[in-house]
C-alpha positions as CSV (number, residue, x, y, z in Angstrom):
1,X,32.5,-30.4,-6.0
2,X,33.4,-33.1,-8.7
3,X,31.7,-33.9,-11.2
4,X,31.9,-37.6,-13.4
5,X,30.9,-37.4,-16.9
6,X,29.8,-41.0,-17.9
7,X,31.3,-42.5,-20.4
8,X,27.5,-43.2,-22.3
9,X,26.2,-42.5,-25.6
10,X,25.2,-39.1,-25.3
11,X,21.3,-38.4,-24.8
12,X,19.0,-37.5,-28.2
13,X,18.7,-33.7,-28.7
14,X,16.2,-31.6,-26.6
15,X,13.1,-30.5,-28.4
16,X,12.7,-26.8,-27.8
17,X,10.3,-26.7,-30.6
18,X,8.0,-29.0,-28.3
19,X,8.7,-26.9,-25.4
20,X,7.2,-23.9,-27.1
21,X,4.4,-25.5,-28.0
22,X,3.5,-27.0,-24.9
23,X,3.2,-23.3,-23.5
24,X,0.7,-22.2,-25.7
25,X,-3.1,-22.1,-25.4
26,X,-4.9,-25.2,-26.3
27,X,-8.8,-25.3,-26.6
28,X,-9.3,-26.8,-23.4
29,X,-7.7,-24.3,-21.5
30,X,-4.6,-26.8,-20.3
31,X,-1.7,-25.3,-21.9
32,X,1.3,-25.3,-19.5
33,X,1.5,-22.0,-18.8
34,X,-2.6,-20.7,-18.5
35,X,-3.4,-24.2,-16.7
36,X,0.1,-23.7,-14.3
37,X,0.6,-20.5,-13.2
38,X,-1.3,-17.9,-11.8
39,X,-3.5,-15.5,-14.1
40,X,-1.2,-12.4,-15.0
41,X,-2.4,-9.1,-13.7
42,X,-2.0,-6.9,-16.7
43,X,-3.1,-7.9,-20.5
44,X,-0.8,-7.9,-23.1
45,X,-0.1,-8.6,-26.6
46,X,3.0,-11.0,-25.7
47,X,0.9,-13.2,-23.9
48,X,-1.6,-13.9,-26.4
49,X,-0.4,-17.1,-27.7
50,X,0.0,-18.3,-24.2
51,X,-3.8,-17.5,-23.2
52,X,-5.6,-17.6,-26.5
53,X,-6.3,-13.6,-25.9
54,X,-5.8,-11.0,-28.4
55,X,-4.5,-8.1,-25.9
56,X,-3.0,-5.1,-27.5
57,X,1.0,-4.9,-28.1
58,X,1.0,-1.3,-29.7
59,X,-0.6,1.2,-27.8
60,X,-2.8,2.5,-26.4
61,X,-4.1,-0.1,-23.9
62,X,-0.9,-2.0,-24.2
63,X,-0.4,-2.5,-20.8
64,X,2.7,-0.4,-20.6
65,X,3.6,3.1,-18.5
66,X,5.0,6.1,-19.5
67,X,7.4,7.8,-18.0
68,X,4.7,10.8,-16.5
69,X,1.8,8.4,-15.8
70,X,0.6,8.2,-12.2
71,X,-2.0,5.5,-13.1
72,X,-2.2,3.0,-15.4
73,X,-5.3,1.7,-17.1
74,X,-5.0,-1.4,-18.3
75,X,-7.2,-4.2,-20.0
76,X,-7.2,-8.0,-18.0
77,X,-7.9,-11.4,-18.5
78,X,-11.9,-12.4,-17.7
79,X,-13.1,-16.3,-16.8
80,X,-16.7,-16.2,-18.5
81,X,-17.1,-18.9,-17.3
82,X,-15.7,-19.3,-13.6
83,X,-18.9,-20.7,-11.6
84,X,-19.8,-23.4,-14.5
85,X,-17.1,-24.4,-16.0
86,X,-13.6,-23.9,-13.8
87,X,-10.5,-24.4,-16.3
88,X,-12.0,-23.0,-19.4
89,X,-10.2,-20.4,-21.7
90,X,-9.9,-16.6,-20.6
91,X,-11.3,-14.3,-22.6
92,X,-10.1,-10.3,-23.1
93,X,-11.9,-8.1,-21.0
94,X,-14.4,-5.7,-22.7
95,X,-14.2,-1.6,-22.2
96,X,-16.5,-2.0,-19.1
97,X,-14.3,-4.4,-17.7
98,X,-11.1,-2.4,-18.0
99,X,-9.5,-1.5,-14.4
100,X,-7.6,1.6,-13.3
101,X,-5.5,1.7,-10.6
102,X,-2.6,4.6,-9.5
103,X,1.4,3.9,-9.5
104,X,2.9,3.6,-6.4
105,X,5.9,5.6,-7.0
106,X,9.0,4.3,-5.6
107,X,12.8,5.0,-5.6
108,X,16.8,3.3,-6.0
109,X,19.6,4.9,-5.1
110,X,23.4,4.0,-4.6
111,X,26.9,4.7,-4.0
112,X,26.2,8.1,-4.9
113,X,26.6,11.3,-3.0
114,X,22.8,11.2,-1.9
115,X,22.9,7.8,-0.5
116,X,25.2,7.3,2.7
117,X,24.8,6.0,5.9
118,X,24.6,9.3,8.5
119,X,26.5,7.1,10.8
120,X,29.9,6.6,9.1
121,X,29.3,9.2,5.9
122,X,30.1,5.8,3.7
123,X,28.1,5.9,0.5
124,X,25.5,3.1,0.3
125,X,22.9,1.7,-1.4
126,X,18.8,2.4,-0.3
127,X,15.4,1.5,-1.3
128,X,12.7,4.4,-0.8
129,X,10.0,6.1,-2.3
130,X,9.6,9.3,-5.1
131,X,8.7,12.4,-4.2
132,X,5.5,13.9,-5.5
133,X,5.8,16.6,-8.3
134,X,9.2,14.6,-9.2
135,X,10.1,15.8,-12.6
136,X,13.0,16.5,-15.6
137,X,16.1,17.8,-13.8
138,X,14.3,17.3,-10.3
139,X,14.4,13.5,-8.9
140,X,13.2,13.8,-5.2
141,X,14.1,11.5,-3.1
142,X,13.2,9.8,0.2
143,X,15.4,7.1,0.8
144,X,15.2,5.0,3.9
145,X,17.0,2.1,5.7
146,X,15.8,-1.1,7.2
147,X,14.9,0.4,10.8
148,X,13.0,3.6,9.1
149,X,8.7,2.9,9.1
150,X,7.4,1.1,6.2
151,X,6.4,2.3,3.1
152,X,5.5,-1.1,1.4
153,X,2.1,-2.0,3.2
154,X,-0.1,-4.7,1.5
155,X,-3.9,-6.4,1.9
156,X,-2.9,-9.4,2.1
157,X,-5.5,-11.8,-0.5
158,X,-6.6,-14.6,1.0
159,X,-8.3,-17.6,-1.2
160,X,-10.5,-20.1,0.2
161,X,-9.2,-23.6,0.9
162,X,-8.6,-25.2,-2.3
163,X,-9.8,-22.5,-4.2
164,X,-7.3,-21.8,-7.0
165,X,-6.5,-17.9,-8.3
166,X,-8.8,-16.4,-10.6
167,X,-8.5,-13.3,-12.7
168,X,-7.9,-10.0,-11.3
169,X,-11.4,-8.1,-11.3
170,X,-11.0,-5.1,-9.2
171,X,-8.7,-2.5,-8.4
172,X,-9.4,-2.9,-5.1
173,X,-8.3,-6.4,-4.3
174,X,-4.4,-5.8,-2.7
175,X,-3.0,-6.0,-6.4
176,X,-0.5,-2.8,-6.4
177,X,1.1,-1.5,-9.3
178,X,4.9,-0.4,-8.8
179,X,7.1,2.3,-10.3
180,X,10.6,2.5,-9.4
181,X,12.7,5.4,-10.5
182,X,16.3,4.9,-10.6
183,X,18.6,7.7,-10.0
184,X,22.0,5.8,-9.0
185,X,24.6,4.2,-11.4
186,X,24.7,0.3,-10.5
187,X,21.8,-2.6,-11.9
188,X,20.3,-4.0,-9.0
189,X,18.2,-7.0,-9.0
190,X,15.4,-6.3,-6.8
191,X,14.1,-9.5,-5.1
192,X,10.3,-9.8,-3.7
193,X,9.4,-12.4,-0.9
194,X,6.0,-13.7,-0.5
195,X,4.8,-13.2,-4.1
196,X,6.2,-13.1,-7.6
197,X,5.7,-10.5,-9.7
198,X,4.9,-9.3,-13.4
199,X,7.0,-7.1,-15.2
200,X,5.4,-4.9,-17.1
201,X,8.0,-2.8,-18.9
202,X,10.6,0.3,-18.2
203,X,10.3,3.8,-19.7
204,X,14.0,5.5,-19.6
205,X,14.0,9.3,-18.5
206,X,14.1,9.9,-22.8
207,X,11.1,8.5,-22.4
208,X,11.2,5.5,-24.7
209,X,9.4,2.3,-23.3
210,X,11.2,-0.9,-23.3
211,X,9.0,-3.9,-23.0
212,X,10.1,-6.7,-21.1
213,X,12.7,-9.3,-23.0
214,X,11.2,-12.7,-23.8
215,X,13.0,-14.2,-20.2
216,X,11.1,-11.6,-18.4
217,X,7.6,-12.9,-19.0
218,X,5.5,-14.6,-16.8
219,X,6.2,-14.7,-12.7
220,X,9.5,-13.4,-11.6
221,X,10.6,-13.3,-7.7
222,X,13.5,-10.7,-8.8
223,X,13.4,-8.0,-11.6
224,X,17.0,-6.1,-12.7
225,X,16.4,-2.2,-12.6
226,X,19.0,-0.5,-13.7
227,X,19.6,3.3,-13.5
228,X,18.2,6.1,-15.3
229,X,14.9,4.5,-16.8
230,X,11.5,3.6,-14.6
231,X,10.8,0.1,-14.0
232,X,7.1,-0.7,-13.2
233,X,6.0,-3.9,-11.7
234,X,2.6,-5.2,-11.0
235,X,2.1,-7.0,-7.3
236,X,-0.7,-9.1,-6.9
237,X,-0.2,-10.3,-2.5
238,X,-2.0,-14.1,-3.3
239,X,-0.4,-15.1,0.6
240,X,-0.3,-19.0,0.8
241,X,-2.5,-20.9,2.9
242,X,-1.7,-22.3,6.6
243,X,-2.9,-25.2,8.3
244,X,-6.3,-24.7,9.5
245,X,-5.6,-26.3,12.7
246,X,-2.6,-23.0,13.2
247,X,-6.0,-21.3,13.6
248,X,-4.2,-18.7,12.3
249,X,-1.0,-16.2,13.0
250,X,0.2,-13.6,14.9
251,X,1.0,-10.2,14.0
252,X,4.5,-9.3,13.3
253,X,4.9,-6.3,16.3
254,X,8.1,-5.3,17.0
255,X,10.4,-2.1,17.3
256,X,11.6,-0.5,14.7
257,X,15.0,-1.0,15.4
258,X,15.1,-4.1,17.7
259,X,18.8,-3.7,18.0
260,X,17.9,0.2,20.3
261,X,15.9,0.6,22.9
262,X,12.1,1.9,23.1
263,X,12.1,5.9,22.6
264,X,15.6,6.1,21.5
265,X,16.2,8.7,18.5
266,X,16.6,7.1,15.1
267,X,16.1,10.3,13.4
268,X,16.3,13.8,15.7
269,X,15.6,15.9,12.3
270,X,14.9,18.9,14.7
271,X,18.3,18.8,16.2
272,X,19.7,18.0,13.1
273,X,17.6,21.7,11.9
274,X,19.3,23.3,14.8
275,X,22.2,22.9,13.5
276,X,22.0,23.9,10.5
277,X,22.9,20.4,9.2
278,X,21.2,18.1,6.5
279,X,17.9,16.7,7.1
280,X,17.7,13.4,7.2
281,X,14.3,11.5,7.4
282,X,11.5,12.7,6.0
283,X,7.9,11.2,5.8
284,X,6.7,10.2,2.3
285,X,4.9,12.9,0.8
286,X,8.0,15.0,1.7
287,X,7.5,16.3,4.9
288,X,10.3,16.4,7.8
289,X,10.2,13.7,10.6
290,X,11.8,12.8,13.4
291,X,11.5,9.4,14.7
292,X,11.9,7.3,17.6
293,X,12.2,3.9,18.2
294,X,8.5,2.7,19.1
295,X,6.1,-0.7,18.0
296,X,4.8,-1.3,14.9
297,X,2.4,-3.7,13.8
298,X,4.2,-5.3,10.6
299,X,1.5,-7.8,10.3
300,X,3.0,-10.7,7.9
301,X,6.1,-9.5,7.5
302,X,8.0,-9.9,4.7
303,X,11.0,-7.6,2.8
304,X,12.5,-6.7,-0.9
305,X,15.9,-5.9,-0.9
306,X,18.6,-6.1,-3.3
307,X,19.9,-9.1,-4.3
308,X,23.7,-8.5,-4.3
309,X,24.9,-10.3,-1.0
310,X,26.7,-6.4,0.0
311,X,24.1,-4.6,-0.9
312,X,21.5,-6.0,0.9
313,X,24.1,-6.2,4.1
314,X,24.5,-2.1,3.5
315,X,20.8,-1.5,4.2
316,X,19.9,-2.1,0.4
317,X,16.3,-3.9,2.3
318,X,12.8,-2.8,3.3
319,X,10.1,-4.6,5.4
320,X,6.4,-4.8,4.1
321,X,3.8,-4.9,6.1
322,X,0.9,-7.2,5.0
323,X,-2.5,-7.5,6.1
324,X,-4.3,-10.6,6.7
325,X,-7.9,-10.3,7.7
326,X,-8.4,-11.2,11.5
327,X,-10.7,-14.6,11.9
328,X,-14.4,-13.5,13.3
329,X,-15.4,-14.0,16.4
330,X,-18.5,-16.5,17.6
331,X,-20.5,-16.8,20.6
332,X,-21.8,-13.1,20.7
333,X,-24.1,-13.0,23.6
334,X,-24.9,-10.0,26.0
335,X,-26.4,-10.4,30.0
336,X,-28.4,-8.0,31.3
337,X,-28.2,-6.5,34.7
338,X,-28.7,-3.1,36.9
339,X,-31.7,-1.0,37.4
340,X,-33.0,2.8,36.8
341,X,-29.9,4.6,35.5
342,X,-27.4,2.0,36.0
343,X,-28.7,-1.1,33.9
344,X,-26.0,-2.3,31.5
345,X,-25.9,-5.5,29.0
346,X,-22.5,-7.2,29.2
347,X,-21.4,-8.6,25.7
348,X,-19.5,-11.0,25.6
349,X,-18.3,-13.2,22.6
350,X,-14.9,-15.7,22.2
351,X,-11.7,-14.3,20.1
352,X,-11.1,-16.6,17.9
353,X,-8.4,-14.3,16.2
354,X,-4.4,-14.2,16.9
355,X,-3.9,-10.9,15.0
356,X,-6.8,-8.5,15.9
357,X,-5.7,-5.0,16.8
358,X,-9.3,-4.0,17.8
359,X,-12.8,-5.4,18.1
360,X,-16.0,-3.2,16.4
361,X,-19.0,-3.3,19.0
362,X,-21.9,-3.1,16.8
363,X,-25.7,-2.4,18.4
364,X,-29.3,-2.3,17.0
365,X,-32.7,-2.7,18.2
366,X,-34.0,-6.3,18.8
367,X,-35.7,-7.5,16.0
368,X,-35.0,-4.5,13.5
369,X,-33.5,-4.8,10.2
370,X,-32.2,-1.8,10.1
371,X,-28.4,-1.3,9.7
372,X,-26.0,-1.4,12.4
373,X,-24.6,1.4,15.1
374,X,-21.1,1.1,15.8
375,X,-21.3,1.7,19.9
376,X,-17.4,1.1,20.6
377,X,-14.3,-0.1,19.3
378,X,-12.2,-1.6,21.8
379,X,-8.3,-1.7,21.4
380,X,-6.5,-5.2,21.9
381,X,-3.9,-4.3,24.6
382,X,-0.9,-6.6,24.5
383,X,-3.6,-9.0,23.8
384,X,-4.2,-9.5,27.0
385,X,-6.3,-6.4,28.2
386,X,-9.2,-5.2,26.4
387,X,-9.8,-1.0,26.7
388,X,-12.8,0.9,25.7
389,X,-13.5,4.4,26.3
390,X,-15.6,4.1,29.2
391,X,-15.3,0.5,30.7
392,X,-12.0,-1.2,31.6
393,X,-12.8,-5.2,30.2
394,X,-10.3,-8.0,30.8
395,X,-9.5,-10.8,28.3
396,X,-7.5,-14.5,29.5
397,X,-4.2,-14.3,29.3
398,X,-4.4,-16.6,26.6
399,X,-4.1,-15.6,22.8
400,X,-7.1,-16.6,22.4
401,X,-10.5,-16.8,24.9
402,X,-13.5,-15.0,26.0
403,X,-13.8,-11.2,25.7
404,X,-16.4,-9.1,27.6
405,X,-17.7,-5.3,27.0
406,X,-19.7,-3.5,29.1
407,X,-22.5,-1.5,27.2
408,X,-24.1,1.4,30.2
409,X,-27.8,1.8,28.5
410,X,-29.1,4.2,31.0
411,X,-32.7,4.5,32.1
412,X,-34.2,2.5,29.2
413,X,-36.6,-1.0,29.0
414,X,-35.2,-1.1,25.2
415,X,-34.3,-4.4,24.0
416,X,-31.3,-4.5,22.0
417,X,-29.0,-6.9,20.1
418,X,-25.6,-7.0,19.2
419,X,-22.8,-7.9,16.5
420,X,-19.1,-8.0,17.2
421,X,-16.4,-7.9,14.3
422,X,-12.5,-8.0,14.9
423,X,-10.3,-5.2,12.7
424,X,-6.3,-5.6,11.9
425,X,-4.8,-2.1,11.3
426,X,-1.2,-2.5,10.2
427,X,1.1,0.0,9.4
428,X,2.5,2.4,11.3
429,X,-0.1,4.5,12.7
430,X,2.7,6.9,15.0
431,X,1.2,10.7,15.0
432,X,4.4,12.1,12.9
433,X,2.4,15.9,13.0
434,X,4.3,18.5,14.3
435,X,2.9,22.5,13.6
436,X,6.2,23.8,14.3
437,X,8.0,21.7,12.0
438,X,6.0,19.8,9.2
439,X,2.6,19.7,7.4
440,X,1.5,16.2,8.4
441,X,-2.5,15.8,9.4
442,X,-2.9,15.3,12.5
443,X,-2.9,11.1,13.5
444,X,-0.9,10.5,10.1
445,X,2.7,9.7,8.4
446,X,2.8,6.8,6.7
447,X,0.8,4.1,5.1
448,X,-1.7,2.0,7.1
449,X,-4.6,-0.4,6.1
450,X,-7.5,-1.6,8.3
451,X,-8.6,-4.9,7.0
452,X,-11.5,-7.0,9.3
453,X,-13.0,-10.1,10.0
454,X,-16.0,-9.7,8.0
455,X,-14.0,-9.9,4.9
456,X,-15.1,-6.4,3.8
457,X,-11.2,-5.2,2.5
458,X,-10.2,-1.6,4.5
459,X,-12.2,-0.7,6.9
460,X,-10.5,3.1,7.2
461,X,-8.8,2.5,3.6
462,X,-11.6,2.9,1.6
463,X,-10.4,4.7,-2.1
464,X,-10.5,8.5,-2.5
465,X,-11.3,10.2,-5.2
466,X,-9.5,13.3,-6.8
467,X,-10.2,16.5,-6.8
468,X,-10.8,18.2,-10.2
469,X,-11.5,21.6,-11.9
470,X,-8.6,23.5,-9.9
471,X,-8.8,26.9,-10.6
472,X,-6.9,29.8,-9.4
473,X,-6.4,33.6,-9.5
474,X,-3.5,35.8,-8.5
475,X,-3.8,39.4,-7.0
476,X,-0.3,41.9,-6.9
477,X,-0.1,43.4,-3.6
478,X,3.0,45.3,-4.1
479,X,6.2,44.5,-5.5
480,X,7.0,41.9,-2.8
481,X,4.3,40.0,-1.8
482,X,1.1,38.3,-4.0
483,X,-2.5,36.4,-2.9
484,X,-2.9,32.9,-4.6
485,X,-6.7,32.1,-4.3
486,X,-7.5,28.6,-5.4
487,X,-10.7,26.3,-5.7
488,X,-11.5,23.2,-6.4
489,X,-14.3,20.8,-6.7
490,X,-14.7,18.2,-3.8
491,X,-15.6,14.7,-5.8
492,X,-15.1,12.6,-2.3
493,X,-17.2,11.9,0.7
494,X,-14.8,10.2,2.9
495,X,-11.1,12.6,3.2
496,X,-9.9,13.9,6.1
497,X,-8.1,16.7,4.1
498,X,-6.1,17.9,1.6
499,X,-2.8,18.7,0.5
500,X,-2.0,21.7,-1.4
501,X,1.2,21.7,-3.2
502,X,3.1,24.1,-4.6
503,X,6.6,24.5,-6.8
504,X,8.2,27.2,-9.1
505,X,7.6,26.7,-12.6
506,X,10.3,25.2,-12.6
507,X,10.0,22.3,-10.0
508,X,11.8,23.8,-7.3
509,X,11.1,25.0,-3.9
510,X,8.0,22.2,-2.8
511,X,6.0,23.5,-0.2
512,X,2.6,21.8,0.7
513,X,0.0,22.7,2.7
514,X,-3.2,21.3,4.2
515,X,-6.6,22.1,4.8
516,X,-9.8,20.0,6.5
517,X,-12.5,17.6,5.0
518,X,-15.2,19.1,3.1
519,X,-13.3,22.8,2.5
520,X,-12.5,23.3,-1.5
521,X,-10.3,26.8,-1.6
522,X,-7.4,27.9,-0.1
523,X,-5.0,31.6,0.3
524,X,-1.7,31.9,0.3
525,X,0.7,34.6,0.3
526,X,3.7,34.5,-2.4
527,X,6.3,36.3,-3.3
528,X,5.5,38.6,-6.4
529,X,7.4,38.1,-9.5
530,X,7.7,34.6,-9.3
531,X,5.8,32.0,-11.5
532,X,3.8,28.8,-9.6
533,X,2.9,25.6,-10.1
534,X,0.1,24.5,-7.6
535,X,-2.2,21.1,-7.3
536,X,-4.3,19.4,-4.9
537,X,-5.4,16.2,-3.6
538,X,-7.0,14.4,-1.0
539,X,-6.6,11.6,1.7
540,X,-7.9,9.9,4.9
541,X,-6.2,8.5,7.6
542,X,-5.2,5.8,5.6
543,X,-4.4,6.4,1.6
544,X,-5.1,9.3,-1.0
545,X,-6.1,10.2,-4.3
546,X,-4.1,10.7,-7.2
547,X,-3.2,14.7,-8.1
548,X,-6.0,16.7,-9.7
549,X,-5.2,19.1,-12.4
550,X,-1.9,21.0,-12.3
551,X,-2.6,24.8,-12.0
552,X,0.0,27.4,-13.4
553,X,0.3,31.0,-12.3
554,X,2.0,33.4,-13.9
C-alpha cells in the first residue's frame, strides 16, 4: 500500500483536553461514555467521573478480587429513575442493592510440559477450567481443546425491541463473573465474540491486585492475561436482536468433533488407565472421563480463543454455548374423545419456536385458579417427531407447525384445561457417570442451562445454596486405618447431591465423593496418621453452590 502525503498546511492540533471532557458525566445524563455505551457491570472508583457515581477505589467494595475469593460482592450502578425518566443519571447502589455472585474459575496454559496435543506430543497452547481446592504450590488443571464439551455455557439476555440496556440488578440475569488463572509463560490476548467485556482487575499469585491501566476501561472484546497472576473479567451475554420476521434461530447441534464420526473415541481415559499411561480428559470438577463423539446442543454458538493467529490454529479456542429462550407457543386447544376408561383430550397447540428442545404439558381443573400440574414433557426429536412417555405424537416436517399430545384421563367426567410452554436445554447433558471409574452423579458432567418460553430464566438451573456449619470428628482404629464422620447443615431445597472433597493438608491427593439430596453426614475410612482437609457442597443437574466451610482434621 502507498500512501500520498498532501502537500497542505498541516491540520490545527487535536484537542485531547476536549476529548476528556466530553467523557465525563454531565447533568443530563448525555456524557459520551454513560449516554453511549452499555452500563458497566461492576462499580468502581475509576469510573466515577464518567457516571457522576462515587464508587469505592480503595477497598473494601472496590470492585476488585483477590487472589482466594470464589465470589465477589460488588456494589452497581442503579437508574432511579428508569420507568419515568429513561436517560437520567445513575445513582450508586445502596447496601440492599449490593449483588453477589460466585467466580467462574477458569484456566491458560501453554507451551509447557502440561499442555501438548496427545496426538503428536507437540506442546501447545489450551484454554480450560481450574480445579476446585486449587491452591499455593498446587495449580490443577483441566485443560481442554476445541472438540472437548463446553465449559463456557451462557443465558443468553434478551432485550425487548428497542429497549436499550439498563443496569445490572440481579445476580441471576446471564451476567458471569470470570477468573482466569495463568500457569504458562507466554501473554495471550484472550478475545470474546458476541459480547464485550469489563475488566475488572488481576491479582498475581503474591497476591497484590493490579487494577486495570487507564486503556483498559470501559468495553473491551480482547483482554491480555499474562502468566502467573489471575485475571478476572465480568461477562454480561446482552445477544443482539434479529429480524422479527427470522421468527427466530435454530440451535447450534452438532458433533463434537464434526471432522470424526458419531461414537468414535475422543478420549478412551479407561484404556488410557489400562495402560498405565496419563489420563487425559477429565470432567470439570476433576473427575475422569471418557468421551465419544456424540450431539450437542451449542445453542448460539459462539468461541474465545486466543488471539495470536498460531495459537488459536493449535487449539488455543473454546465454543460457548448460549441460551436463548425458545418463542411460546399459541393456539393451545385440547379435543375430547373416547369413553369409560379410554377417554383422552388431545392437545394440540402450533410451535412457533425454531430452537425448543422440549415442550412442558401443563394441566389444571377447568375454571380453577389454582397453580399448574406439569402432566408431561415431551422431547423435540430431530424436530420432526414429538415423544412422550406414553403416547408417540407426530409434528410436520416443517420447523415450525402444529404439535399434538395425547393426555389418557381414564374413567373420569372431569373437565380440565391446559397450558403448553416450550424449554431450550443447552449444554451438554451426556451421562459422563461411571461407578467403576469416577464420582459423577448420575445424568451429569458438564454445565447445562434450561431456559423457556415463558421468560422465567432456568428452568432446572435454579441457584443453590451452600452448605454451612461443617463439622467433623475423627476416631483411630488402629495404626492404619481412621473413621472421618462429617455433618453439615442442608440450607437448599432444590440439590440433587453433594460433593464431598477431600485433600491432605497440604493440597494433595483430591478425592471427592457424593452423596443424595436431602442427606447432611457422611463416613469415610482414612488412613491414620495423616492430616485432612475436607469440604462440601451442593448441586443439581444443572449448577452448584459455592464450597462451605473448609474442615481440618488432624
Amino acid at each position: 500500500m502507498q500512501i500520498k502525503v498532501a502537500d497542505t498546511a498541516p491540520a490545527p492540533a487535536f484537542d485531547v483536553g476536549k476529548l476528556s471532557t466530553a467523557f465525563n458525566h454531565t447533568a443530563d445524563g448525555k456524557g459520551v461514555f454513560e449516554a453511549g455505551q452499555k452500563p458497566i457491570i461492576v462499580g468502581q472508583g475509576e469510573y466515577n467521573s464518567a457516571y457522576g457515581t462515587s464508587f469505592r477505589t480503595a477497598l473494601p467494595r472496590n470492585g476488585t478480587v483477590q487472589i482466594y475469593d470464589t465470589s465477589l460482592t460488588f456494589d452497581r450502578l442503579v437508574d432511579p429513575d428508569a420507568d419515568t425518566a429513561p436517560g437520567a443519571p445513575f445513582t450508586t447502589s445502596t447496601v440492599a442493592e449490593r449483588l453477589t455472585t460466585d467466580l467462574k474459575p477458569k484456566m491458560i496454559q501453554d507451551e509447557m510440559g502440561e499442555a501438548f496435543e496427545q496426538e503428536y506430543g507437540r506442546m501447545s497452547g489450551f484454554l480450560g477450567v481450574e480445579t476446585p481446592n486449587a491452591q499455593a504450590g498446587l495449580q490443577n488443571m483441566i485443560l481442554y481443546g476445541f472438540s472437548m464439551p463446553p465449559t463456557e455455557v451462557l443465558d443468553g439476555i434478551e432485550l425487548p425491541p428497542g429497549m436499550e440496556a439498563t443496569p445490572i440488578s440481579s445476580a441471576a440475569d446471564g451476567t458471569q463473573i470470570w477468573k482466569f488463572t495463568h500457569n504458562g509463560v507466554d501473554t495471550h490476548p484472550i478475545h470474546f465474540h458476541l459480547y464485550d467485556v469489563q475488566l475488572l482487575n488481576r491479582v498475581g499469585w503474591d497476591g497484590i491486585v493490579r487494577k486495570p491501566e487507564a486503556t483498559e476501561l470501559g468495553w473491551k472484546d480482547t483482554v491480555r492475561i499474562s502468566p502467573l497472576e489471575d485475571t478476572i473479567v465480568a461477562v454480561r451475554p446482552i445477544i443482539p436482536p434479529i429480524p422479527e420476521e427470522w421468527g427466530g434461530l435454530p440451535n447450534s447441534v452438532r458433533l463434537l468433533d464434526p471432522s470424526m464420526p458419531a461414537g468414535a473415541y475422543l478420549a478412551n481415559t479407561t484404556q488410557q488407565e489400562a495402560l498405565g499411561l496419563p489420563l487425559m480428559a477429565f470432567n470439570p470438577d476433576g473427575e475422569p472421563i471418557d468421551v465419544l463423539n456424540h450431539y450437542v446442543n451449542f445453542g448460539w454458538e459462539y468461541v474465545l480463543h486466543c488471539h495470536i493467529l498460531s495459537h488459536e490454529e493449535m487449539d488455543m479456542m473454546r465454543s460457548q454455548a448460549v441460551a436463548v429462550n425458545p418463542t411460546a407457543p399459541t393456539g393451545i386447544d385440547y379435543v375430547p374423545s373416547g369413553n369409560g376408561r379410554n377417554r383422552i383430550n388431545t392437545v394440540t397447540w402450533t410451535d412457533n419456536s425454531k430452537n425448543e428442545t422440549a415442550f412442558v404439558i401443563e394441566r389444571r381443573v377447568e375454571g380453577s385458579t389454582g397453580p399448574w400440574s406439569e402432566i408431561a414433557m415431551v422431547q423435540t426429536e430431530d424436530r420432526v417427531n414429538l415423544t412422550s412417555l406414553s403416547t408417540a405424537t407426530t409434528e410436520t416436517g416443517a420447523a415450525t407447525g402444529e404439535a399434538t399430545y395425547v393426555d389418557a384421563i381414564g374413567n373420569t367426567n372431569t373437565l380440565y384445561e391446559y397450558n403448553v410452554y416450550a424449554i431450550n436445554t443447552v449444554g451438554d447433558t451426556w451421562d459422563y457417570s461411571d461407578p467403576a471409574f469416577n464420582n459423577i452423579p448420575p445424568g451429569g458432567g458438564f454445565p447445562t442451562i434450561t431456559v423457556d418460553s415463558r421468560g422465567t430464566g432456568q428452568v432446572a438451573g435454579d441457584p443453590v445454596d451452600a452448605p454451612t456449619g461443617l463439622t467433623g470428628t475423627l476416631t483411630v482404629k488402629n495404626k492404619k486405618t481412621s473413621t472421618v464422620n462429617l455433618s453439615w447443615t442442608d440450607n437448599s431445597d432444590n440439590e440433587t447431591g453433594f460433593l464431598i472433597q477431600r485433600t491432605n493438608s497440604d493440597g494433595t491427593n483430591l478425592v471427592n465423593a457424593t452423596v443424595g439430596a436431602g442427606t447432611s453426614t457422611f463416613t469415610q475410612t482414612v488412613t491414620s496418621g495423616v492430616a485432612y482437609l475436607y469440604r462440601v457442597h451442593a448441586f443439581s443437574d444443572t449448577t452448584q453452590s459455592s464450597w462451605s466451610n473448609t474442615l481440618a482434621l488432624p
